[in-house]
N, CA, C and O atoms as CSV, one atom per row, in Angstrom:
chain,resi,resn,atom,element,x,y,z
A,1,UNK,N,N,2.320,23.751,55.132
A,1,UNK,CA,C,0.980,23.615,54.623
A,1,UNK,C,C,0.846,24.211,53.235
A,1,UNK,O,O,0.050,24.030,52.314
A,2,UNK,N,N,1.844,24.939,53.402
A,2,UNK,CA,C,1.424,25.747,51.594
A,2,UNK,C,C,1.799,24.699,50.204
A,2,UNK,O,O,1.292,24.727,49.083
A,3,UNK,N,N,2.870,23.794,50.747
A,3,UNK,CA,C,3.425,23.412,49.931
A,3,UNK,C,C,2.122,22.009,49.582
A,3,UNK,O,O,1.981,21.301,48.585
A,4,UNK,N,N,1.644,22.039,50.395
A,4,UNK,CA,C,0.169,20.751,50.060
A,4,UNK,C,C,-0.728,21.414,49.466
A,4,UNK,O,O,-1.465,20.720,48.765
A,5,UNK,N,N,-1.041,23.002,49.492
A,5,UNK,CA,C,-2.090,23.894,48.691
A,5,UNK,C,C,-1.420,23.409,47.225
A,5,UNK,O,O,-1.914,22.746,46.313
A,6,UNK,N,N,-0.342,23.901,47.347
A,6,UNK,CA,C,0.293,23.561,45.729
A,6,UNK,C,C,0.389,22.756,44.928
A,6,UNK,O,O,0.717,22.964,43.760
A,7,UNK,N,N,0.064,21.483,45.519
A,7,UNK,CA,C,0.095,20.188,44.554
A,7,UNK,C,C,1.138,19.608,45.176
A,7,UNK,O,O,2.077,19.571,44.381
A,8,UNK,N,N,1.476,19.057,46.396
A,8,UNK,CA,C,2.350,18.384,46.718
A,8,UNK,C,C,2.177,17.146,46.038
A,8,UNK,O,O,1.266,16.922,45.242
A,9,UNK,N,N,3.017,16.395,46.349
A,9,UNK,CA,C,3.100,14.571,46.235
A,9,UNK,C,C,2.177,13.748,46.078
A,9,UNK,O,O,1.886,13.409,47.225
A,10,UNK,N,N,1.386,13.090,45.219
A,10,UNK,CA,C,0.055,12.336,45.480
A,10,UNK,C,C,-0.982,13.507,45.430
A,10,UNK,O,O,-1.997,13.056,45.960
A,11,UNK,N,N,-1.177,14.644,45.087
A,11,UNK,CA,C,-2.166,15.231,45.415
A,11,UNK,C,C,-2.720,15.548,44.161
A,11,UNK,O,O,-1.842,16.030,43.445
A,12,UNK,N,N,-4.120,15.460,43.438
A,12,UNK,CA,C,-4.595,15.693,42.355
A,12,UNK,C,C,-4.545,16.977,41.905
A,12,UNK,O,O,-5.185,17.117,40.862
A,13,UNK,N,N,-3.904,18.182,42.397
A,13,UNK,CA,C,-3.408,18.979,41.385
A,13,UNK,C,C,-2.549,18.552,40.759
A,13,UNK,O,O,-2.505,18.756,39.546
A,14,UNK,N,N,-1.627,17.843,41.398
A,14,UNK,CA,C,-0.282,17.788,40.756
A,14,UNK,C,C,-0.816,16.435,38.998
A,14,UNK,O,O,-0.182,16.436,37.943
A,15,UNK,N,N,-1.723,15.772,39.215
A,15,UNK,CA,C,-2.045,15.494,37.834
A,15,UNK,C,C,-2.863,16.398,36.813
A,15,UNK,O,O,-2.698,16.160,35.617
A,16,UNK,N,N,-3.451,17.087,37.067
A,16,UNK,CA,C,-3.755,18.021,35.922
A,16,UNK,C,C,-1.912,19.028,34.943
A,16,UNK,O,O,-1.700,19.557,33.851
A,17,UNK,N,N,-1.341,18.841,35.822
A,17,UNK,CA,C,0.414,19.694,35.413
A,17,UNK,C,C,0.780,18.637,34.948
A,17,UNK,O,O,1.622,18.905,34.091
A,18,UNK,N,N,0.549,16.980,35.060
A,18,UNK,CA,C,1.417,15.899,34.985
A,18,UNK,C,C,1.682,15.661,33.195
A,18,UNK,O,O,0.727,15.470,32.443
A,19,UNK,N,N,3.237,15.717,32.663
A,19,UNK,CA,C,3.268,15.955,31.441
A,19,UNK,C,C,4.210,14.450,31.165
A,19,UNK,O,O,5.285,14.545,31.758
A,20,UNK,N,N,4.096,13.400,30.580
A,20,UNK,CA,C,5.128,12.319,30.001
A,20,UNK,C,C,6.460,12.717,30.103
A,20,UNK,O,O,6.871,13.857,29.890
A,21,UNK,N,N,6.975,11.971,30.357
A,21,UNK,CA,C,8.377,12.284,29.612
A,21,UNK,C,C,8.781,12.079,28.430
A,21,UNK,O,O,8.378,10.974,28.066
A,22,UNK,N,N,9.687,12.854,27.241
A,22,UNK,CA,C,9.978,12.312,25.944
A,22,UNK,C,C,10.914,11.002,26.042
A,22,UNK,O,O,11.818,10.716,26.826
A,23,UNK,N,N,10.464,10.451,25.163
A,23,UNK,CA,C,11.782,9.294,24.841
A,23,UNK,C,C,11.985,8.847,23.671
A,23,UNK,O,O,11.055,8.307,23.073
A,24,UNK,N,N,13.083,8.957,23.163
A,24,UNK,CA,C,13.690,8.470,22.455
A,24,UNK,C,C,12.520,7.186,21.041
A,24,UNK,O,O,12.621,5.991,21.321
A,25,UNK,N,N,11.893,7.406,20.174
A,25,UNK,CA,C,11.130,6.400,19.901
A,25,UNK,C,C,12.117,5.622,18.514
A,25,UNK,O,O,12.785,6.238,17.683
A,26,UNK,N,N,11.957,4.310,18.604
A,26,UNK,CA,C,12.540,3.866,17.518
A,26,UNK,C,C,11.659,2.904,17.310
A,26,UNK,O,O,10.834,2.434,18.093
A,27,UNK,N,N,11.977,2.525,15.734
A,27,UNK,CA,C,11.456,1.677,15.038
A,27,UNK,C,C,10.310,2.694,13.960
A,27,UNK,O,O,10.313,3.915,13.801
A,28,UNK,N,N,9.501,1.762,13.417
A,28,UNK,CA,C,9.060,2.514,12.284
A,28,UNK,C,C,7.915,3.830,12.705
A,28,UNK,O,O,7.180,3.773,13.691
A,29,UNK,N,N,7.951,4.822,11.871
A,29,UNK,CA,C,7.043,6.148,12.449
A,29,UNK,C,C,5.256,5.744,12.251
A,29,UNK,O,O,4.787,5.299,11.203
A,30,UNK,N,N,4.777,5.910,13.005
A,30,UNK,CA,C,3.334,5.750,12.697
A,30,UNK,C,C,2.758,5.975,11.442
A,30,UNK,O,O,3.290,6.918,10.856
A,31,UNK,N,N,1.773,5.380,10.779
A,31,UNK,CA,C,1.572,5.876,9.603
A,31,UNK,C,C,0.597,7.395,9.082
A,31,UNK,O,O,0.775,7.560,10.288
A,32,UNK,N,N,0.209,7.975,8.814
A,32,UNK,CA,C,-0.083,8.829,8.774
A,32,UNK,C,C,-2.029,8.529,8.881
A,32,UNK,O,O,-2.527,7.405,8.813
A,33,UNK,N,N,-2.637,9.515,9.013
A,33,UNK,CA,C,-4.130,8.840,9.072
A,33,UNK,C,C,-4.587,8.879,7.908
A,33,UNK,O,O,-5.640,9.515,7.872
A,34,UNK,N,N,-4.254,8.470,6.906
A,34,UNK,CA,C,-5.260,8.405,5.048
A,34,UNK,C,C,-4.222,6.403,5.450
A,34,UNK,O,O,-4.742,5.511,4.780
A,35,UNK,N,N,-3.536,6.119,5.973
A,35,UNK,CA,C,-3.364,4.784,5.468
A,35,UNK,C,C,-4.165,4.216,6.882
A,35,UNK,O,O,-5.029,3.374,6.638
A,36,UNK,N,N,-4.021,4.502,8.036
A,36,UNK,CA,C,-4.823,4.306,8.968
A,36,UNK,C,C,-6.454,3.653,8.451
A,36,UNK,O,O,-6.987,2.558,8.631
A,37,UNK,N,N,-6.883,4.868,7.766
A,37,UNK,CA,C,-8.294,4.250,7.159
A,37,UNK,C,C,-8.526,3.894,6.119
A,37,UNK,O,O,-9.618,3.419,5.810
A,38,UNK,N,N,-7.640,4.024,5.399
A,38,UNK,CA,C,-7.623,2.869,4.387
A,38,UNK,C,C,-7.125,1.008,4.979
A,38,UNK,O,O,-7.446,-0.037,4.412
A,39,UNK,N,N,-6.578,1.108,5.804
A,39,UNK,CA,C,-6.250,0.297,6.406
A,39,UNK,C,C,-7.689,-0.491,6.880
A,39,UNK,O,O,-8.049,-1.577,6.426
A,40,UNK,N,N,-8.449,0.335,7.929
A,40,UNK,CA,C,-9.317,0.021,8.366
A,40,UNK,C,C,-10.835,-0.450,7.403
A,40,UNK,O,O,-11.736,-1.254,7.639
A,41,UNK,N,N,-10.585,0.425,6.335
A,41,UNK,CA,C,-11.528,0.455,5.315
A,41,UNK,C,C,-11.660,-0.638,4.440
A,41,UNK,O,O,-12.743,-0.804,3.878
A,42,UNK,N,N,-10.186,-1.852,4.121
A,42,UNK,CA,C,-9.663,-3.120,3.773
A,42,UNK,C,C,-10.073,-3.793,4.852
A,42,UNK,O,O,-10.727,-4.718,4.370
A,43,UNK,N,N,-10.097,-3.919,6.227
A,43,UNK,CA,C,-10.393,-4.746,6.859
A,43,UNK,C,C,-11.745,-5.044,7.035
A,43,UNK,O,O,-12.049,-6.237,7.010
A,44,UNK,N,N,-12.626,-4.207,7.210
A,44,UNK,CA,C,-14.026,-3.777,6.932
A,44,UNK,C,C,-15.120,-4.465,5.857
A,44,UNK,O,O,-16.257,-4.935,5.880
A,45,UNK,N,N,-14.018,-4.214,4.889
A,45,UNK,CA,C,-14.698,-4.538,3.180
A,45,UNK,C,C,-15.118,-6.165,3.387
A,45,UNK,O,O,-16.136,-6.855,3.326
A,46,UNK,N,N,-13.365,-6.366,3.730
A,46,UNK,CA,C,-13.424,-8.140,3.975
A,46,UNK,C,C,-14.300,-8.763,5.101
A,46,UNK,O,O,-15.094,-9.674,4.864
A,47,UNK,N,N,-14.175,-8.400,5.942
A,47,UNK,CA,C,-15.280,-8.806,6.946
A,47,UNK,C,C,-16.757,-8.982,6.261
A,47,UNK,O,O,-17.298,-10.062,6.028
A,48,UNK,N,N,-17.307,-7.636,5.978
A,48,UNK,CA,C,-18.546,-8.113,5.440
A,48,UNK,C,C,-18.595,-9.158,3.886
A,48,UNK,O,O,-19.491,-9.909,3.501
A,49,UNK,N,N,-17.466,-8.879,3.350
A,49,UNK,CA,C,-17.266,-9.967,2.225
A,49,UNK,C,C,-17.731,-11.363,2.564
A,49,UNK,O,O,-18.439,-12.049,1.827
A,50,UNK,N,N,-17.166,-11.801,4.006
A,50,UNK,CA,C,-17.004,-13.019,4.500
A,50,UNK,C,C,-18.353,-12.945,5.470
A,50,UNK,O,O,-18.441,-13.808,6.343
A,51,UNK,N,N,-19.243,-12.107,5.374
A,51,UNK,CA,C,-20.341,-12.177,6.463
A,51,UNK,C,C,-21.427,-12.272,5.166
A,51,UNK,O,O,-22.562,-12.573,5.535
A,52,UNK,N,N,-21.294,-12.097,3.930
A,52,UNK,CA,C,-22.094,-12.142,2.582
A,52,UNK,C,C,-21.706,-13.946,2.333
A,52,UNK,O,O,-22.547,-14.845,2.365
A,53,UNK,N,N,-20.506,-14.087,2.138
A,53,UNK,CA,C,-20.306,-15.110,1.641
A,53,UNK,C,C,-21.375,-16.642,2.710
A,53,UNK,O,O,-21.770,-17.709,2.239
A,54,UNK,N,N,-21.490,-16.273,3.750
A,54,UNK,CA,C,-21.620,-17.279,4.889
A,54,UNK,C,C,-23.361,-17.223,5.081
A,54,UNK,O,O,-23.990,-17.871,5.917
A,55,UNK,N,N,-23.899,-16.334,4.140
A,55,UNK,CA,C,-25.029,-15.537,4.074
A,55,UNK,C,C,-25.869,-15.454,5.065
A,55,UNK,O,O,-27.052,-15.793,5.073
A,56,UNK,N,N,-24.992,-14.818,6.239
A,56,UNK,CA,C,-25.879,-14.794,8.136
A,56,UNK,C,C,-26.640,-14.183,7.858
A,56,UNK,O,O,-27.643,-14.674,8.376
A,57,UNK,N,N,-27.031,-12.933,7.074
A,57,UNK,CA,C,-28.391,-12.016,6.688
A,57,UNK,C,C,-29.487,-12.879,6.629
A,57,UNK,O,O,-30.366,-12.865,7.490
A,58,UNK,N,N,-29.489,-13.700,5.573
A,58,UNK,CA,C,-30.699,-14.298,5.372
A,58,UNK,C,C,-30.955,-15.680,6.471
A,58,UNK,O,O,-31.963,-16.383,6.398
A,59,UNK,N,N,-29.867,-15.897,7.455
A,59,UNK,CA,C,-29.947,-16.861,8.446
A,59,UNK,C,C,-31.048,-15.929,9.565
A,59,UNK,O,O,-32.174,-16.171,10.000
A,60,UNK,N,N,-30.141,-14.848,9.740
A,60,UNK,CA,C,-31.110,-14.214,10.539
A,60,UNK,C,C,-32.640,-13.614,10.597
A,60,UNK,O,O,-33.334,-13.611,11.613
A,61,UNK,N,N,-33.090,-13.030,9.117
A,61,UNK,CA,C,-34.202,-12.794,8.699
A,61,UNK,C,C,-34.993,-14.216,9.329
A,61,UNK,O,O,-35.907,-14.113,10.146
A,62,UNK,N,N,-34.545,-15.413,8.869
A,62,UNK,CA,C,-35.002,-16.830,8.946
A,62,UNK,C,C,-35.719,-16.725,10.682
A,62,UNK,O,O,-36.842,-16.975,11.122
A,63,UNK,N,N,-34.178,-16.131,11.454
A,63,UNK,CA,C,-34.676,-16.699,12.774
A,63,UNK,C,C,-35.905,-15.469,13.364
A,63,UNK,O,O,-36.511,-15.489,14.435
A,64,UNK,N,N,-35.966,-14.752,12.576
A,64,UNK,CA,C,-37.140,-12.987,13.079
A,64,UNK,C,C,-38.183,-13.813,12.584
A,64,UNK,O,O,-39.019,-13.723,13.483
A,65,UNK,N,N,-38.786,-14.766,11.476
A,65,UNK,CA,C,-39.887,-15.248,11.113
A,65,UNK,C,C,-40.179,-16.919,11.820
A,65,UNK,O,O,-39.782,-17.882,11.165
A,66,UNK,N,N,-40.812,-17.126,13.028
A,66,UNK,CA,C,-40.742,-18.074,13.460
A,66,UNK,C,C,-41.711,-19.254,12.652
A,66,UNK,O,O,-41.513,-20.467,12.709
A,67,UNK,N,N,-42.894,-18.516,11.826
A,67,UNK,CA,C,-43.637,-19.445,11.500
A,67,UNK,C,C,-43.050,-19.877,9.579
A,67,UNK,O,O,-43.369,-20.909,8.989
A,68,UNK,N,N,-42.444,-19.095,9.178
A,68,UNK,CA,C,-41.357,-19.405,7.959
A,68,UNK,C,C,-40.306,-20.346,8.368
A,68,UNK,O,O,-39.867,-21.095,7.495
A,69,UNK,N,N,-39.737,-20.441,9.807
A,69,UNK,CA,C,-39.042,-21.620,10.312
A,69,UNK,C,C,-39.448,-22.981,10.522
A,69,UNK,O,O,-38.793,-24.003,10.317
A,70,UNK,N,N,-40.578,-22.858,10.945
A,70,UNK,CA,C,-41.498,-24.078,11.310
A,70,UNK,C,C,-42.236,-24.976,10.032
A,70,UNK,O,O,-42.732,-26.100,10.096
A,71,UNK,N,N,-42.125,-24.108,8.925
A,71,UNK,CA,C,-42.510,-24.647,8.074
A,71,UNK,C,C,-41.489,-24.870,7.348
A,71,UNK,O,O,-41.419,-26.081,7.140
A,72,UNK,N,N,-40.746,-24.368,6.908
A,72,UNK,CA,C,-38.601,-25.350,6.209
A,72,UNK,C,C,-38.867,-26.223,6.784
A,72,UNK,O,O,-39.062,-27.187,6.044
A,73,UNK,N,N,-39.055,-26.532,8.290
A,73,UNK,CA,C,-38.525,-27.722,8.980
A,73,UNK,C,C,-39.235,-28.716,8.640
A,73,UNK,O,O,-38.751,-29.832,8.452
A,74,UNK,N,N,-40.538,-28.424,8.511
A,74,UNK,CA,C,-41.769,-29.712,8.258
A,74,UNK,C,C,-41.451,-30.124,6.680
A,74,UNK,O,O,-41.233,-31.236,6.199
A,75,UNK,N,N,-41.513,-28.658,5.976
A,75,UNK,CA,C,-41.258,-29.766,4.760
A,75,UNK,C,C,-39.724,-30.511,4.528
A,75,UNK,O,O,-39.626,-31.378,3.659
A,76,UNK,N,N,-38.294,-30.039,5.527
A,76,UNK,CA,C,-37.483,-30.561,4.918
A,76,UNK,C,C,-37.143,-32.321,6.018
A,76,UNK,O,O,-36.391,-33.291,5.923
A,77,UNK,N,N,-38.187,-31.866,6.918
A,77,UNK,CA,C,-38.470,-33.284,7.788
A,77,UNK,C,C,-39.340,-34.169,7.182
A,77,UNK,O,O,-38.994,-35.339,7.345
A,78,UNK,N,N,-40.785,-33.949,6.262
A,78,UNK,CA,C,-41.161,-34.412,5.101
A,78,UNK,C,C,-40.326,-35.404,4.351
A,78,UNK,O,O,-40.477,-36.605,4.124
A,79,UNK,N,N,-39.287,-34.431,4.000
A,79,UNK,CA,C,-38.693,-34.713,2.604
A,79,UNK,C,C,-37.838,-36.271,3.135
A,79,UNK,O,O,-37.903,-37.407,2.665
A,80,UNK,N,N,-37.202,-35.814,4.088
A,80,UNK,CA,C,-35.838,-36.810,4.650
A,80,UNK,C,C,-36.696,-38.005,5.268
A,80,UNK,O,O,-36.360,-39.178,5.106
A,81,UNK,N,N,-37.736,-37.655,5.929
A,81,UNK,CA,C,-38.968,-39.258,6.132
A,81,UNK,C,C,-39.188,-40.082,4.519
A,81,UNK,O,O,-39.044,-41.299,4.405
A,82,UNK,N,N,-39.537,-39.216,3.411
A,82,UNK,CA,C,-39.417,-39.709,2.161
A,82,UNK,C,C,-38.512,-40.503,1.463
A,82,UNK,O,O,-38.878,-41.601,1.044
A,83,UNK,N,N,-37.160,-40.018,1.244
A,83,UNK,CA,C,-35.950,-40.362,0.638
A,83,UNK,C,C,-35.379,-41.500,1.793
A,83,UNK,O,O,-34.435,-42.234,1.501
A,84,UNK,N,N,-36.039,-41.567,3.109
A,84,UNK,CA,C,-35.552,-42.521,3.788
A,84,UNK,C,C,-36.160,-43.816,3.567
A,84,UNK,O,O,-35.403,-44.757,3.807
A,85,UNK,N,N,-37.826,-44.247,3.006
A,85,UNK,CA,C,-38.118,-44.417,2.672
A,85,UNK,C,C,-38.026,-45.341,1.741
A,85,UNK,O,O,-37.779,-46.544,1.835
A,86,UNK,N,N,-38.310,-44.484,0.583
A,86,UNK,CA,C,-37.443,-44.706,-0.857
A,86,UNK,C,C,-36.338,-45.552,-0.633
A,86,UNK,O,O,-36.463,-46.732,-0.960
A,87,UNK,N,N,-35.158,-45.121,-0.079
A,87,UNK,CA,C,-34.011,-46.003,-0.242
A,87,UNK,C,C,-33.800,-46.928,0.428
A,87,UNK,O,O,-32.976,-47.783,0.103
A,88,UNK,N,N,-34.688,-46.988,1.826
A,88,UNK,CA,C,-34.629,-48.428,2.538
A,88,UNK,C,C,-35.671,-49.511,1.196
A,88,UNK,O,O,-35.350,-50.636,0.811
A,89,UNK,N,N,-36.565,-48.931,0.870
A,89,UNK,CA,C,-37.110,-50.100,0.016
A,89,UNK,C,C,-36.458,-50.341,-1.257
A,89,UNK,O,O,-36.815,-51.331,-1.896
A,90,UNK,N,N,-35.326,-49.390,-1.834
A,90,UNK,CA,C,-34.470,-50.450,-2.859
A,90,UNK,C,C,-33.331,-51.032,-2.280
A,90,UNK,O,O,-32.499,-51.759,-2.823
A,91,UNK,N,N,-33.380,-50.664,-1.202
A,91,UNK,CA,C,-32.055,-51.315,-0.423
A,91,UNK,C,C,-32.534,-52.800,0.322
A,91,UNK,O,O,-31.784,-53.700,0.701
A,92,UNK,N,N,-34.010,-52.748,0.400
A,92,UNK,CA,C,-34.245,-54.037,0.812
A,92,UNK,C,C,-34.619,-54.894,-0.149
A,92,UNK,O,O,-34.470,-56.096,0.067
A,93,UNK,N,N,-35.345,-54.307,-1.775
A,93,UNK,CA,C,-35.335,-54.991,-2.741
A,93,UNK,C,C,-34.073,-56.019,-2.969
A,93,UNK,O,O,-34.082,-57.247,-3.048
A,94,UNK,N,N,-33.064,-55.155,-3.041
A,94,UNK,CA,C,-32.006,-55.411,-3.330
A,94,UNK,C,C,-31.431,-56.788,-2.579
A,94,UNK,O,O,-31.054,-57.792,-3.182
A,95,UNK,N,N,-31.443,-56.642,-1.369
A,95,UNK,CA,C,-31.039,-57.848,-1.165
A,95,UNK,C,C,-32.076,-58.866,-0.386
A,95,UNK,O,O,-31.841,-59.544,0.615
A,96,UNK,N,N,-32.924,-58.798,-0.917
A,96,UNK,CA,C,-33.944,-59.640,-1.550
A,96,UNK,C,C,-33.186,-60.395,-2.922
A,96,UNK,O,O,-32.803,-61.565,-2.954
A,97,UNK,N,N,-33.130,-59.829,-3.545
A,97,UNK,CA,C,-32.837,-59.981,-4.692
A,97,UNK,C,C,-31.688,-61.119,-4.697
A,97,UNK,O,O,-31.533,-62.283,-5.065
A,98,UNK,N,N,-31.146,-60.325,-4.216
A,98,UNK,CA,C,-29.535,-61.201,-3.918
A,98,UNK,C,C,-29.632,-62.786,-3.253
A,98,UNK,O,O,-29.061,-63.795,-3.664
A,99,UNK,N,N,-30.698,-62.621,-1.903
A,99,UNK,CA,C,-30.625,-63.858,-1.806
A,99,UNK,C,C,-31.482,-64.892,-2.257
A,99,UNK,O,O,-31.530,-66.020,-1.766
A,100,UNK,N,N,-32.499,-64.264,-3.687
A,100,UNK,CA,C,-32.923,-65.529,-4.271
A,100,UNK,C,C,-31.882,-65.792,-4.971
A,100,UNK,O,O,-31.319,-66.886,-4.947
A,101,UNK,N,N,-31.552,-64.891,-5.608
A,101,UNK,CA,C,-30.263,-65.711,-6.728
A,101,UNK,C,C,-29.409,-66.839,-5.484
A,101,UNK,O,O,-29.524,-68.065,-5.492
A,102,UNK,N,N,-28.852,-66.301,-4.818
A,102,UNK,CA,C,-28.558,-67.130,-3.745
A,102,UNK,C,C,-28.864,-68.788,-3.257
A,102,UNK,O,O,-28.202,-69.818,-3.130
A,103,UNK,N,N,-30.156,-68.391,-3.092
A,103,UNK,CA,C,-30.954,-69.538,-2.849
A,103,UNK,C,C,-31.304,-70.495,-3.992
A,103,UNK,O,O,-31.476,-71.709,-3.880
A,104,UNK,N,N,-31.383,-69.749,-5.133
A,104,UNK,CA,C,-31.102,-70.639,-6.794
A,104,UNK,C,C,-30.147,-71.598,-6.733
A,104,UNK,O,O,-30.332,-72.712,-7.223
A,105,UNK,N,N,-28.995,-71.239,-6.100
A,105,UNK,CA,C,-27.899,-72.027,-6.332
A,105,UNK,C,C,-27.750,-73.167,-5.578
A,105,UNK,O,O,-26.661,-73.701,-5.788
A,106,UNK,N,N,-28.456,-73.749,-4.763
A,106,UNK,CA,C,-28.418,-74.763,-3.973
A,106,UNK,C,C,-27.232,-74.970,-3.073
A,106,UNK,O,O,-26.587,-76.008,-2.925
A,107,UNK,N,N,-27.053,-73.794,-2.493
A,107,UNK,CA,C,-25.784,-73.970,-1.466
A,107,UNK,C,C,-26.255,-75.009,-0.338
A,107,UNK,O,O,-27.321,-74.809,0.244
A,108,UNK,N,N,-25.381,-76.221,-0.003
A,108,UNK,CA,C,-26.342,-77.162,0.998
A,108,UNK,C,C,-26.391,-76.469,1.935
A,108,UNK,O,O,-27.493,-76.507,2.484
A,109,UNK,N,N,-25.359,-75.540,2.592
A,109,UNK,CA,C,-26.238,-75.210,4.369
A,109,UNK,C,C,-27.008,-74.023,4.279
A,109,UNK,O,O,-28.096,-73.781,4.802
A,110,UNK,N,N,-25.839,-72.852,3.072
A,110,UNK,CA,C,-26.979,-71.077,3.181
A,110,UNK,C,C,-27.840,-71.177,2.271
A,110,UNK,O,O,-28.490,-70.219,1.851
A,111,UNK,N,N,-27.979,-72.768,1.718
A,111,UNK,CA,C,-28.856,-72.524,0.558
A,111,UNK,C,C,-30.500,-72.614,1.249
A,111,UNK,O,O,-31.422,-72.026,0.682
A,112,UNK,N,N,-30.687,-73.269,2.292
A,112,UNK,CA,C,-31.444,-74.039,3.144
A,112,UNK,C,C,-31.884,-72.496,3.629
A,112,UNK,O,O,-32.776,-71.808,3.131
A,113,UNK,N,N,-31.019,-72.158,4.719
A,113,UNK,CA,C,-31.315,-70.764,5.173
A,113,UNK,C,C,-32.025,-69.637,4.421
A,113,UNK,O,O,-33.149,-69.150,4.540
A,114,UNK,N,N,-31.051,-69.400,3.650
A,114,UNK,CA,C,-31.857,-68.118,2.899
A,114,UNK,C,C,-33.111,-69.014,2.226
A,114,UNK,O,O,-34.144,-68.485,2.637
A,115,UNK,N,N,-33.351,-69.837,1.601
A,115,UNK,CA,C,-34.641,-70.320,1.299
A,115,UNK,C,C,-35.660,-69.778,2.045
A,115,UNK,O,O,-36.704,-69.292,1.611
A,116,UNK,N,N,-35.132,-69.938,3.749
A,116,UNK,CA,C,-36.309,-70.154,4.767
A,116,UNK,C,C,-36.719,-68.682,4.983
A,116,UNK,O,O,-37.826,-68.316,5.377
A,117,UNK,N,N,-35.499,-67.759,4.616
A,117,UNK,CA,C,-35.565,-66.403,4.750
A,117,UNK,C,C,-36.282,-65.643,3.702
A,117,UNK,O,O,-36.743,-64.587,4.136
A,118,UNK,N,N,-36.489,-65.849,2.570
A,118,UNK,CA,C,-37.272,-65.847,1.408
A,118,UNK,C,C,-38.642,-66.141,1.430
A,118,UNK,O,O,-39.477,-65.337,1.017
A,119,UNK,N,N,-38.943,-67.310,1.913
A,119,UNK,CA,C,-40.293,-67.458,2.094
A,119,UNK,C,C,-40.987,-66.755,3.037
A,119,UNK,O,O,-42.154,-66.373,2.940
A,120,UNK,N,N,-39.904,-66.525,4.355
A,120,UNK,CA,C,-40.540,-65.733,5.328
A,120,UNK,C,C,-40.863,-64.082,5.288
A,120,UNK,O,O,-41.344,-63.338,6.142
A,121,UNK,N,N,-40.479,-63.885,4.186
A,121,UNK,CA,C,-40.675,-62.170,3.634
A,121,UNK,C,C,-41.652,-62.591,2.827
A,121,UNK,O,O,-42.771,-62.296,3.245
A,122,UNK,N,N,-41.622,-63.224,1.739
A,122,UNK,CA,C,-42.878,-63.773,0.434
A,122,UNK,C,C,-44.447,-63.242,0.921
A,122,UNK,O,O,-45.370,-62.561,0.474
A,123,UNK,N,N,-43.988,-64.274,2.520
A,123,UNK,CA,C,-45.677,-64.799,3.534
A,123,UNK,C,C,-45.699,-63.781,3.994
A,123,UNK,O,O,-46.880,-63.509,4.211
A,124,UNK,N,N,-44.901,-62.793,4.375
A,124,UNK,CA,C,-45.121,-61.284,4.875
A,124,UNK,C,C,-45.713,-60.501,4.280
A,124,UNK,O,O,-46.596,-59.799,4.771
A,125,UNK,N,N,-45.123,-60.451,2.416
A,125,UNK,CA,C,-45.731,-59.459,1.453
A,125,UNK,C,C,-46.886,-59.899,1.027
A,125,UNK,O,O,-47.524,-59.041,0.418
A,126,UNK,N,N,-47.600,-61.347,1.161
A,126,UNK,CA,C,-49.042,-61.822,0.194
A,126,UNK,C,C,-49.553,-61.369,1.809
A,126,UNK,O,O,-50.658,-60.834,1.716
A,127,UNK,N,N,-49.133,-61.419,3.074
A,127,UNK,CA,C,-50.324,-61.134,4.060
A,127,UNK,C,C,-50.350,-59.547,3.802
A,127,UNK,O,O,-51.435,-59.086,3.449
A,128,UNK,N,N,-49.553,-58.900,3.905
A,128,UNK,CA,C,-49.566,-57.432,3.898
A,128,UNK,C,C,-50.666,-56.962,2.589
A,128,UNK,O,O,-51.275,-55.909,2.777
A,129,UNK,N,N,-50.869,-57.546,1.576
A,129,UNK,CA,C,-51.088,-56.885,0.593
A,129,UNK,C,C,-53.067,-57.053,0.675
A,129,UNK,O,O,-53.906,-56.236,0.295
A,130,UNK,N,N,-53.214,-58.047,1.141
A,130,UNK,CA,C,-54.848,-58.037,1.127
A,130,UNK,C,C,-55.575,-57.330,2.258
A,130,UNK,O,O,-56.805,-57.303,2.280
């Protein structure tokens, strides 16, 4: 029984005494702690370098102001209803355009067609306009 008072086998005295064994270490020696944090102090720098560059600060400010969000969105949903707009009507000018010249030329079968397609936009734009 004494020898179990003492820290026998498995018994948690015996880990408070419990010491590593040495061994043999090879390969390169640890570096000392001034390159340690300089080390750490380079990795650090760059991180926030790359957290500036990506500019999440001002992403996040964005998402703390919900009614500064709601309004970017309207005007940049505004904007893209606009320019969509805009470019469907020179894009439909356009070939408008194309198929009167088209239809100028008296092609016998697409000349017929696009004719019919021409007039049928014409009678669209004189009804639309009054």
């Amino acid at each position: 029984m004494k020898e179990d008072r003492d820290g026998g086998a498995g018994r948690s005295g015996e880990s408070k005494h419990w010491k590593p064994l040495a061994r043999d270490r090879k390969g390169p020696p640890e570096p000392p702690d001034k390159e340690k944090i300089d080390t750490v102090y380079r990795v650090a720098t760059q991180w926030a370098q790359r957290m500036e560059k990506s500019r999440i600060s001002e992403y996040l400010e964005l998402l703390h102001s919900p009614w500064r969000l709601i309004w970017l969105n309207v005007l940049s949903g505004t904007a893209r209803g606009v320019g969509i707009a805009i470019g469907f009507t020179f894009f439909a000018a356009t070939i408008i355009y194309v198929l009167q010249v088209l239809g100028a030329l008296n092609l016998p079968i697409i000349g017929d067609y696009i004719a019919d397609i021409v007039r049928i936009v014409q009678h669209q734009l004189e009804l639309n306009t009054y």
